[in-house]
N, C-alpha and C positions, 0 to 999 in steps of 0.2 A: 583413409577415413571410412568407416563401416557407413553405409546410405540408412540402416534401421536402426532409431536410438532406443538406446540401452533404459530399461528402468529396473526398479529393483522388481517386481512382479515376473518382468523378463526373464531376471537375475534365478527365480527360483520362491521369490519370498514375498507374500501377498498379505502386508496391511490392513489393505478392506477386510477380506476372507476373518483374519481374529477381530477385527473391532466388531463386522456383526455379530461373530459368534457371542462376543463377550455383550453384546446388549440381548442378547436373545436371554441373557441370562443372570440379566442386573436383577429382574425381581428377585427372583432365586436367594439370589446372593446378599441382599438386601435384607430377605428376610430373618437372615443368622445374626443380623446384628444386633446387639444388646443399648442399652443407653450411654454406655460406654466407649461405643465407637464414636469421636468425636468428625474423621474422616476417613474412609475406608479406600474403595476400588477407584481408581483414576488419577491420584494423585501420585506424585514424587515418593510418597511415601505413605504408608496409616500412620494414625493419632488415635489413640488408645487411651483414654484417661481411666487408669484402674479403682477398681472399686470394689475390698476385702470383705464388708460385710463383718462379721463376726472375728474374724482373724485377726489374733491379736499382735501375729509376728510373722507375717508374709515374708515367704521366700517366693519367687519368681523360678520356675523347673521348667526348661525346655528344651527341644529335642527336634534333633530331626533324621529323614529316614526315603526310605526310599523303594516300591514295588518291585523294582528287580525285573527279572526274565518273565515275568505273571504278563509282562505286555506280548509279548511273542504267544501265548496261549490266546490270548487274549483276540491276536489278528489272526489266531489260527482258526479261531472259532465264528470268530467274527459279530462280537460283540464286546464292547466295552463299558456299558454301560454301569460295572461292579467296580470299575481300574479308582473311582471320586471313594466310593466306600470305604475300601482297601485302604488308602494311603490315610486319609482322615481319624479311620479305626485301629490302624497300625501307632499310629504318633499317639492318639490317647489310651491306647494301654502303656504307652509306655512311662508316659509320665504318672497315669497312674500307678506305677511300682514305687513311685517316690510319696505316695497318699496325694497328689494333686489334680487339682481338679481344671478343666483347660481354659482358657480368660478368650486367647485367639488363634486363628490359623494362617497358613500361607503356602502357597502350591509354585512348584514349577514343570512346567509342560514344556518340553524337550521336541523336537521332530525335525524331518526333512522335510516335508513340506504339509504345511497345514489341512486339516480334513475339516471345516466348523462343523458338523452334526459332531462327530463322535468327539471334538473338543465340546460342544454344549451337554453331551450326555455327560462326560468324565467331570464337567463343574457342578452340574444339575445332581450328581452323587456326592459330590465334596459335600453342599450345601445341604443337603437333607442329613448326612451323616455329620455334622456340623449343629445342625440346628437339633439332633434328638439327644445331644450331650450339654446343650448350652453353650457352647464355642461359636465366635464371629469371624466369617470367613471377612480378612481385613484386603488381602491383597494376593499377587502372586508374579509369575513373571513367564511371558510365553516365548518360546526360543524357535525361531521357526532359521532351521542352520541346514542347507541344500551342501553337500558334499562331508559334514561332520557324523552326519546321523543318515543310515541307509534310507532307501527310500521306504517309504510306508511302516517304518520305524518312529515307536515313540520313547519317550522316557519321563518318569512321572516321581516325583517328591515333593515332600511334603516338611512343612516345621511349624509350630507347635509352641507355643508357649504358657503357661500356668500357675498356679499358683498353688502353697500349702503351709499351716499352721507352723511354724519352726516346731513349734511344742507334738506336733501328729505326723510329722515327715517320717517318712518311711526309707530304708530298716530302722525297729526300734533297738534291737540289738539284746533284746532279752529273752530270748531263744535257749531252749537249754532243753538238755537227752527226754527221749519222752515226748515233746510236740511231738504235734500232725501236722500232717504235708497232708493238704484238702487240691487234690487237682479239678478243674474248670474246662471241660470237655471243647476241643475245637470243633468247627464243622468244616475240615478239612484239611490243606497244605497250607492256608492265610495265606503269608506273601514270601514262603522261604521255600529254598531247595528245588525251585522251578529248573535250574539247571541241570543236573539233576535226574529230575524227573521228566525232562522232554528227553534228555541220554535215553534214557530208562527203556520211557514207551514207545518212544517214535524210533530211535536211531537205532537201538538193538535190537526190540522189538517189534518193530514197521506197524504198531499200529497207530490209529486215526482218532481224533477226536470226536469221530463220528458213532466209535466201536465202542460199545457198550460194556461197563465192570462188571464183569462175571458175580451172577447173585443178586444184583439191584437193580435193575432196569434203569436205569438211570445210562448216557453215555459219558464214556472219560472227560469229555471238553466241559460235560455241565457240574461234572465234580471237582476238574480241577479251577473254574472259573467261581466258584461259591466265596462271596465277600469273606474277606478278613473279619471274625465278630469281636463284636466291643463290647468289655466287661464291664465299663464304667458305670452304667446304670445300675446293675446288678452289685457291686463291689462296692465302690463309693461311700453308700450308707452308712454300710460296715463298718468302715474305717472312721466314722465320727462317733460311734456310739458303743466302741470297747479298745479296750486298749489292750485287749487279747490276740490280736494279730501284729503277728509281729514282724513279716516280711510278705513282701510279691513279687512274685516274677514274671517275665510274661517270656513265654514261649517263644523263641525266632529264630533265627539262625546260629545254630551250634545247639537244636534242643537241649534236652533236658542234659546233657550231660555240661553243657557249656553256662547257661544260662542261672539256672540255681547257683551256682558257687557266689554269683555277683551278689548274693545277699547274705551268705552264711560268713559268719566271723569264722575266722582262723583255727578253731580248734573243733568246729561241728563240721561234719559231716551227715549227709543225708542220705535215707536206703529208701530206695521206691520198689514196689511192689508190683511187678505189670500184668500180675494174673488179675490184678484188680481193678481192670478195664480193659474192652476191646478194641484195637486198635482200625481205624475204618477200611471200609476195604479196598480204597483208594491206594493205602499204604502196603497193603499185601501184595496189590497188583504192580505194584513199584518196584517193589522188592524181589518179587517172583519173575518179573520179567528184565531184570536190569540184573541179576543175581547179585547183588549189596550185600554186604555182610549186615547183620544185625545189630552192630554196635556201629554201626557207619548210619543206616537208619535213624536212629535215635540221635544222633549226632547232627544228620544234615534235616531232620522232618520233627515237628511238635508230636508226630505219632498219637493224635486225637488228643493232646493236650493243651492247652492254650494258654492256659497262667494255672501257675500254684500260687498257695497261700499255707503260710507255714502261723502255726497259731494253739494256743494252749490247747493240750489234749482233752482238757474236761469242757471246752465250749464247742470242739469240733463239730462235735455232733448235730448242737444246734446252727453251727453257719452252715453246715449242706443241706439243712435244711431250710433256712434262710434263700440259699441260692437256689433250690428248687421252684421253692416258690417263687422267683423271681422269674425262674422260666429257663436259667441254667440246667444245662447235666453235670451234678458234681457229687464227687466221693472221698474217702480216707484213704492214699494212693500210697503211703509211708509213714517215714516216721525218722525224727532229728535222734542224732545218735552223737557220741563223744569221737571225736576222727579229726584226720588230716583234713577239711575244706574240699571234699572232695562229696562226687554223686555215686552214688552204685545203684542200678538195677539189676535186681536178681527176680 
């Protein structure tokens, strides 16, 4: 018989360490809730009592998703503070591609052993990026697993659920030769291709996220670290007040080549145009020092685009300007054509 008893803290796994975190962070969290939340963080479970508003035929769209290798940049740099952004803004473009708008959230936080500051920074970001789309952060579930997960290894996901008009659900499916593909400029990699791209710049070409991207003064770590942005406020509108838009997509893994097809019916095909935006130079220095082929690019990276929006040629014009004003960078990047369900960039 061992003379020192065993507890779980012992063990690797420290209780107290997530319950302060987590009240360090109940206002926070507190604050995303709507009248809706009947019970939220603490329980077995949330209660949710929905509330449609205007919707005459609520469908329920959700989703869930997950930051990826963005956490490895993330301790490389040593700061996490964007990791609550990211996942929150990730899950509501996504639903928003279906026209809905988010009701609630729920996180799971992954690690070998627990940090509370940077667990209170990663919910203190859920919660604000939560709270500027109207979604209630309800629950989540913290995994604190000593021998599953390296050390000082995290993992972060997120789910999502929403609501949308049966009658405004997205695709409309009347899409036809002639639309415009209006692309919605990303501010950076969001949450894809981090694999990738630490290949790229660190292991092939030993640099540091200390070393700065040739041309911007800016260093690699603070470009590759830039939140996932959220089109919701910007887009949303939109979607209530024409029924001139007829798909969204939102940029992530398997860009543009992979991603657009998920909205196009079977006999359209899409031609994007890439002399008609520049891609950031984040994506050059990727490419330039991992030697990637260019159609591998566009494949594994958003390449400075973040959602398209396919939608009648004669209003185009006025939704980039729409988005502009909203505070988007957005333009006419192509154009729907008669084809096999396929993307081409020429």
């Amino acid at each position: 018989m061992p003379d020192e008893q065993l507890t779980y803290r012992s063990a690797g796994v420290d209780i107290d360490e997530a319950q302060r975190a987590l009240r360090a962070v109940l206002g926070d969290v507190k604050a995303t809730y709507s009248e809706s939340v009947v019970a939220g963080v603490g329980g077995f479970g949330a209660l949710f009592r929905p509330t449609f508003g205007d919707v005459e035929k609520p469908l329920l769209v959700s989703s869930i998703d997950g930051v990826g290798t963005k956490t490895k940049v993330a301790a490389m740099v040593g700061d996490f503070s964007f990791l609550g952004h990211d996942i929150v803004n990730h899950c509501v473009n996504d639903i928003l591609c279906q026209g809905a708008r988010p009701l609630f959230f729920l996180d799971y936080f992954g690690c070998s052993r627990l940090h509370g500051l940077m667990f209170e920074e990663i919910l203190r970001g859920m919660a604000i990026a939560c709270k500027e789309v109207g979604a209630s952060l309800v629950g989540g579930e913290t995994a604190e697993m000593p021998g599953v997960y390296h050390e000082d290894e995290i993992d972060l996901v997120g789910s999502i659920v929403g609501v949308v008009d049966q009658d405004k659900k997205l695709p409309r499916g009347k899409m036809q030769p002639g639309d415009s593909v209006i692309g919605i400029a990303s501010n950076g990699l969001h949450t894809n291709g981090f694999s990738l791209a630490r290949r790229a710049l660190f292991e092939i070409g030993g640099l540091s996220v200390r070393d700065e991207v040739p041309g911007l003064g800016r260093t690699i770590g603070s470009e590759l670290i830039r939140p996932h942005r959220c089109y919701f406020n910007s887009v949303y509108p939109m979607l209530q007040d024409t029924e001139n838009i007829y798909a969204v997509a939102h940029i992530t893994g398997g860009g543009l080549y992979d991603n657009i097809p998920r909205i196009l019916p079977s006999d359209i095909r899409v031609v994007i145009e890439k002399r008609s935006w520049t891609p950031l130079p984040i994506f050059s220095l990727i490419q330039m020092t991992g030697n990637i082929p260019e159609a591998e690019m566009y494949r594994a990276f958003n390449m400075g685009v973040g959602m398209i929006i396919i939608a009648d040629r004669f209003i185009a014009p006025a939704l980039v300007q729409r988005l502009v004003d909203a505070g988007e960078s957005a333009a006419v990047i192509g154009e729907v054509q008669s084809g096999s369900h396929e993307v081409q960039i020429l």
